[in-house]
N, C-alpha and C positions, 0 to 999 in steps of 0.2 A: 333573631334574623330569620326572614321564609325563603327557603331555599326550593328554585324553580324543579318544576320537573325534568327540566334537558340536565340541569346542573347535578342530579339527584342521578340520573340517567346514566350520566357520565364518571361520574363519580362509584357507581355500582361496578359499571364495566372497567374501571383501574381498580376498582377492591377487587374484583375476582381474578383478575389477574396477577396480581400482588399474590393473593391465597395459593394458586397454583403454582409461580414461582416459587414461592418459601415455602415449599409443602411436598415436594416429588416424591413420589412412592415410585416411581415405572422405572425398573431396572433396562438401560437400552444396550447393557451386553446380551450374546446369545450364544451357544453354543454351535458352532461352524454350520451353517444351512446355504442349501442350493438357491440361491433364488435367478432368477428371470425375468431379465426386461428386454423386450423386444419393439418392433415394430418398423417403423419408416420414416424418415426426413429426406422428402423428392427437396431435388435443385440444390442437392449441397454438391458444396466447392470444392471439399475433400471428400476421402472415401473410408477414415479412421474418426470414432467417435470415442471421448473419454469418461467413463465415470468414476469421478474424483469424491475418494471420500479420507479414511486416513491415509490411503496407498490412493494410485490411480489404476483403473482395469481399460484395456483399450479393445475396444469391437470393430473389424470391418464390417463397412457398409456396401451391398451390391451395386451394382449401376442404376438399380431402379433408386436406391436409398435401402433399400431394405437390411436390418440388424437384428442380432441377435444376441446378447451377454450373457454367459451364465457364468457365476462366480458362490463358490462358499464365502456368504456375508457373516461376519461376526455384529456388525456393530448396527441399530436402527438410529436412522438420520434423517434429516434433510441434504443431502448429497447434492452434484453438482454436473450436469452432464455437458462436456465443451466439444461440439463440432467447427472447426477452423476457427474465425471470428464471434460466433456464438456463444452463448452460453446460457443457462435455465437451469432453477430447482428442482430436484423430485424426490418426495418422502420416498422410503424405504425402510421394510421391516423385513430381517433375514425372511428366505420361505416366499417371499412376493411374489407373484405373478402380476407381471404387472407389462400395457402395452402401450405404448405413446404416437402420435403420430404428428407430422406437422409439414408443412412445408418452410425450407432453410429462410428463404425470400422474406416472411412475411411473422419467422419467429419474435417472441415468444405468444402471439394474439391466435396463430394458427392449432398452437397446443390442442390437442386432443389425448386423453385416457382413457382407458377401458383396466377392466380387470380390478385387485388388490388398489385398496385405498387414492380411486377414481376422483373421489371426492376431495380428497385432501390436495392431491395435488392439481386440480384442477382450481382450486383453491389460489394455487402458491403464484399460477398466473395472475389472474385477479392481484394478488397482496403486491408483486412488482410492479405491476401498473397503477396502483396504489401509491404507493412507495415515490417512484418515478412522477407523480404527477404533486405530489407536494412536498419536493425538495423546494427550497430557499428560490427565487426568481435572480435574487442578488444575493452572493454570498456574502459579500462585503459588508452589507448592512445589517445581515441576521447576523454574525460574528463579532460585528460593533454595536449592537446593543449593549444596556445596560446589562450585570448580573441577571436581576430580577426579571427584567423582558426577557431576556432570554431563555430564561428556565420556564417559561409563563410559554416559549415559542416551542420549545422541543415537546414539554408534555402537550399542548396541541397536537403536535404532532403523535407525541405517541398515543392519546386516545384516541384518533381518529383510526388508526391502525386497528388497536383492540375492537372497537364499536363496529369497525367493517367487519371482522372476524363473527362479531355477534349475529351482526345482520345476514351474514352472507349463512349462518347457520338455521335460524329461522328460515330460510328460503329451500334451504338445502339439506338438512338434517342435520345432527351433531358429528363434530369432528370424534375420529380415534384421540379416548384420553392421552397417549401417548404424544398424538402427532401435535395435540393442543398445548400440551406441556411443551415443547420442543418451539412451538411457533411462540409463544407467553415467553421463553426465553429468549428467540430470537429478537425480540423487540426491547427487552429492557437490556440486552447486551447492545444493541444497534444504540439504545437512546444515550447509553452512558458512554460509547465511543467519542458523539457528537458534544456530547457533556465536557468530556477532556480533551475534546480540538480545541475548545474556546479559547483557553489562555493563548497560545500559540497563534490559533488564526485570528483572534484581537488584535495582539502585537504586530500582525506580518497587515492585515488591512488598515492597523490606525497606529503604525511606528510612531509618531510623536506624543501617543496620548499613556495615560497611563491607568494598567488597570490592578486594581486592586482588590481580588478577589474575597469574600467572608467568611468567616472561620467555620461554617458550615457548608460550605459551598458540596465537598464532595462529600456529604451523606449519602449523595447517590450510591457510593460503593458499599456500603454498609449489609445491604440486603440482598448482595449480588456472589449466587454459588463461583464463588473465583476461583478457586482450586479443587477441579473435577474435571476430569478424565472425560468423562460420559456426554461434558460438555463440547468435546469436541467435533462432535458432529453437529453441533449447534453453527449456521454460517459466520454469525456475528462475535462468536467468542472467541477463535482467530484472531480478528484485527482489536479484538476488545483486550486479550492480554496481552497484545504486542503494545497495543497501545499505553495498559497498564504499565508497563516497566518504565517506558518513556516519560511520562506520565511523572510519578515516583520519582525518578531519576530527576526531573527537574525541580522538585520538591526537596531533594539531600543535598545539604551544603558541608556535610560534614567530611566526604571522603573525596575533594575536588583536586585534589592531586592523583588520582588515578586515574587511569585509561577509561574512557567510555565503554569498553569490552571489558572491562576488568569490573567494573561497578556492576551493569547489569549482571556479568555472569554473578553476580555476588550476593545481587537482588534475590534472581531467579530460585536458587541456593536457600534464602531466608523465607521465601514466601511461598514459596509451590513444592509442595509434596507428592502431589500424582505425578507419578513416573513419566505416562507420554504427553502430559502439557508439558514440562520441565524439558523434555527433551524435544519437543516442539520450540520453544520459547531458545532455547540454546541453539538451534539449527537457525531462528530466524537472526537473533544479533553474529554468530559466525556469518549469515550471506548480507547481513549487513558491514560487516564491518570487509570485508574480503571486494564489494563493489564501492564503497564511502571511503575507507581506509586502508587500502592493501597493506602499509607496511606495519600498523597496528595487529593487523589480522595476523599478519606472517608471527609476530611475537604469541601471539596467541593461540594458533592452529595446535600444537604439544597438547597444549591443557585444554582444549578442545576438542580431539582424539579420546583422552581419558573421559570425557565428561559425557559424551554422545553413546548413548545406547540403542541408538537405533541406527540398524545398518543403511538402510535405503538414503535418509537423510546425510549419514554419516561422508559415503559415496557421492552424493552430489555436491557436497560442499568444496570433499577432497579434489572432485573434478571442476570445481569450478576455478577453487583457489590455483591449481595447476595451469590452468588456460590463462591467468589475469600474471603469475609470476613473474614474466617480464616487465611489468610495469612494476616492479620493488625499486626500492633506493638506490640506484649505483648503478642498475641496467640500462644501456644506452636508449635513448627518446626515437623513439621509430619516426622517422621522417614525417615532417609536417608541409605540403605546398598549400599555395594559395595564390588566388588573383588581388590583385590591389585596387584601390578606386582606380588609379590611373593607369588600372589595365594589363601591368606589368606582370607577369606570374613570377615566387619568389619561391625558396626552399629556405625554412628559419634556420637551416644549417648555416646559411650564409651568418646568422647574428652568432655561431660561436664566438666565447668570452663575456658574453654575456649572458645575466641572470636571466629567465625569462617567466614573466607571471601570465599565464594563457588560460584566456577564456573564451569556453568554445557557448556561443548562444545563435539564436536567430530571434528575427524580429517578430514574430508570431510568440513569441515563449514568455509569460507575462513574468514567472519568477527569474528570469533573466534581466530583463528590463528594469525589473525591482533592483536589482543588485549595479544599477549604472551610476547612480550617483556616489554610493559608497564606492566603486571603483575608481571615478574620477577624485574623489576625496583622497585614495591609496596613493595616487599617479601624482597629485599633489605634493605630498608629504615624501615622493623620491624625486620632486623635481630636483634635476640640475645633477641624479649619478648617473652617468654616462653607463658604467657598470651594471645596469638592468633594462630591461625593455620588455616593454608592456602590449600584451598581442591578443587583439581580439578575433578570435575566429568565425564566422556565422558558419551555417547548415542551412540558410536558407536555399529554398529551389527558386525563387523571384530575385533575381538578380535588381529589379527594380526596387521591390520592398527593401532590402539589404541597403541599396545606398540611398534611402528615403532616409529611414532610421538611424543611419550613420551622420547624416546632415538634420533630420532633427535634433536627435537628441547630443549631438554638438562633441561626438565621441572626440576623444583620443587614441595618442600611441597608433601603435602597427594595426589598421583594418584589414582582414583577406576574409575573402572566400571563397569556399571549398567546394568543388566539383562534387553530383550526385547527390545534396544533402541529406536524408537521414542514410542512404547508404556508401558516403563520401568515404574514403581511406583512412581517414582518423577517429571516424567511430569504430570501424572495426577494430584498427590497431592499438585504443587506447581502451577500449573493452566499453565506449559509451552507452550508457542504459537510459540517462535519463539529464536536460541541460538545464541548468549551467551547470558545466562542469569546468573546473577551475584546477590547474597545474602547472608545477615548479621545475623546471628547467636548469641544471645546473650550467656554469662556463664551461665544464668541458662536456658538454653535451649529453651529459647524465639524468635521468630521472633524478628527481630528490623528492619530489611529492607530487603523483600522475592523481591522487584524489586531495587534493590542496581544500583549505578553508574562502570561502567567498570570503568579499571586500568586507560585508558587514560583520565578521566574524570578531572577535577580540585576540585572535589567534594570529591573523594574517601577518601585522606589522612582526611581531618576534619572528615568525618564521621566513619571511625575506631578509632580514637581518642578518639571522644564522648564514642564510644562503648567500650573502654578500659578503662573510667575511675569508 
């Protein structure tokens, strides 16, 4: 077989990449150093700027924009600097002197640096507009490809990454070996995230098809440093070992009688050795399960205390689980009003005695809309108990879209909608972060479950059961 020179080309720039991922020599702790990032973001909206790495450090900015951080850095990274609605990479090696500039308006294309590794991160602009310019056009159809197409899509993608990294070095001089090892991992963590959506976002864009993955499908993980510390200042390795437990989790059919918080924490335990992944990884299933599950959470919080060794984490979870307590098991249902199609405004106190299964969505929310048919399948299978009632809440601000989609898609049960949408009275009071959100209502006006299972869940029917008897 003669193999081209683009092919040969291409092929050099993923070997050398591979080499320097399985290969780190560059230790990225350091010994406490002052470093220095400064400079200006004219027309921002706030006047606090944050950079976010294992902790978060926060800088005022003058009225002109003008800032200043100085912070003893331990750890070298790719770091995260978030102004209001903004946000933008910047390497960092304790000892930096480093100055940025930009205007808020027109981030992140306006980026300028000067000073400590100019280059690199003038770089990181380029790599997100990279990034951003060959995501999927249609997600639907890159997720329902076959296996093979799709693994044939993602490395596209990731050589194109690597090859811009090469090119942009020929132009501009060689990266810091470090910041090159850091970037070479930020892409084969980012590729294997998109590796382990597949099963998931297959099933959710093509519910009736079935996919049957091959017994080597996830070699990808094979060659990837998954339990390192040092990793964490890598962007993509965050949502890479969150994803990893998940991931996992839906691969073990051995321990399916226990708590989703009980398993990961169990995971976490067998597979991660470094101290602050582990306690990363623990911090994220507690605020998952404390916003998804509160009353799970609440059983868990004890052995969650013991297991957290990081204070900072530790306190935000404590303080989150605190603010969400009202919504446990048995705490009364903070009052819900609403308008009706015909105009009417109601308070669902009026339905005590009955069960009530409430689902708050709006017409704009596509994973909402996914969940109408299994809902009306739910609302089927209780016709004719007088003893529950079924309440759909919207959040929209279009009063007109709201009763569009109530008359398309041919809803049932109780229709209302809520004044203010995303800042309506019931997301506040019911701690909403993210819709559909779906909750159980008991007859005497009780929370029984304020983060309930969707329609399509295998969980729903036993749990209004319970609650009906």
């Amino acid at each position: 077989m003669i193999l081209s020179k683009k092919y040969i080309h291409h092929f050099l720039i993923f070997l050398s990449a591979v080499f320097l991922f399985a290969c780190k020599e560059h230790h990225r702790s350091f010994k406490p150093t002052t470093t220095v990032i400064s400079g200006q973001i004219t027309s921002a909206p706030e006047l606090i700027l944050s950079l976010q790495g294992m902790s978060t450090i926060k800088s005022a900015l003058d009225a002109s924009g003008k800032f200043s951080l100085s912070s003893e850095l331990t750890e070298a990274g790719i770091y995260r600097i978030i102004l209001a609605d903004q946000s933008f990479y910047i390497y960092i090696e304790p000892g930096a002197r480093i100055s940025v500039t930009g205007d808020y308006r027109t981030l992140p294309e306006s980026l300028m640096y000067k000073g400590d590794h100019a280059k690199e991160n003038q770089y990181l602009v380029a790599y997100e507009k990279l990034k951003a310019s060959i995501e999927p056009e249609d997600y639907g159809m890159f997720f329902t490809q076959s296996e093979a197409e799709f693994i044939k899509s993602v490395e596209y993608r990731t050589n194109r990454l690597y090859e811009d990294q090469q090119e942009y070095q020929k132009k501009n001089g060689t990266f810091d070996p470090l910041f090159e090892e850091l970037l070479s991992d930020e892409v084969a963590f980012d590729a294997a995230v998109v590796k382990m959506n597949y099963p998931d976002y297959f099933r959710y864009f093509a519910p009736d098809s079935v996919l049957k993955l091959s017994d080597t499908y996830d070699s990808f993980l094979q060659n990837l440093d998954l339990d390192n510390d040092e990793n964490l200042m890598v962007p993509a390795y965050r949502p890479f070992v969150s994803k990893f437990v998940e991931y996992k989790m839906a691969q073990d059919t051995s321990t399916q009688e226990a708590t989703a918080t009980g398993r990961k924490f169990n995971l976490i335990d067998k597979v991660f050795q470094s101290v602050k992944t582990a306690a990363y990884l623990n911090h994220n299933v507690m605020q998952d399960a404390i916003e998804n599950s509160i009353n799970e959470a609440a059983v868990w919080m004890p052995e969650y205390r013991k297991r957290q060794n990081d204070a900072e984490w530790l306190k935000m979870d404590e303080e989150l689980f605190a603010a969400r307590e009202n919504l446990l098991k048995g705490k009364p249902a903070p009052t819900i009003r609403g308008l009706k199609l015909s105009g009417e405004n109601i308070s669902l106190a009026t339905l005590k005695g009955k069960v009530l299964y409430i689902d708050v969505w709006a017409s704009w929310c596509g994973p909402c809309l996914h969940e109408l048919p299994y809902l009306e399948a739910l609302q089927e299978k209780f016709k004719g108990n007088t003893n529950i009632a079924f309440v759909s809440v919207s959040v929209d601000e279009d009063k007109a879209a709201w009763r569009n989609m109530v008359k398309q898609k041919n809803m049932k049960g109780l229709q209302l909608l809520v004044p203010g949408g995303w800042n309506a009275e019931i997301i506040r009071d019911y701690s909403i972060s993210g819709i559909p959100r779906f909750m159980i209502i008991g007859k005497d006006g009780n929370i029984i479950n304020a983060t309930a299972p969707r329609p399509s869940s295998s969980e729903i029917v036993r749990e209004l059961e319970e609650a009906l008897r």
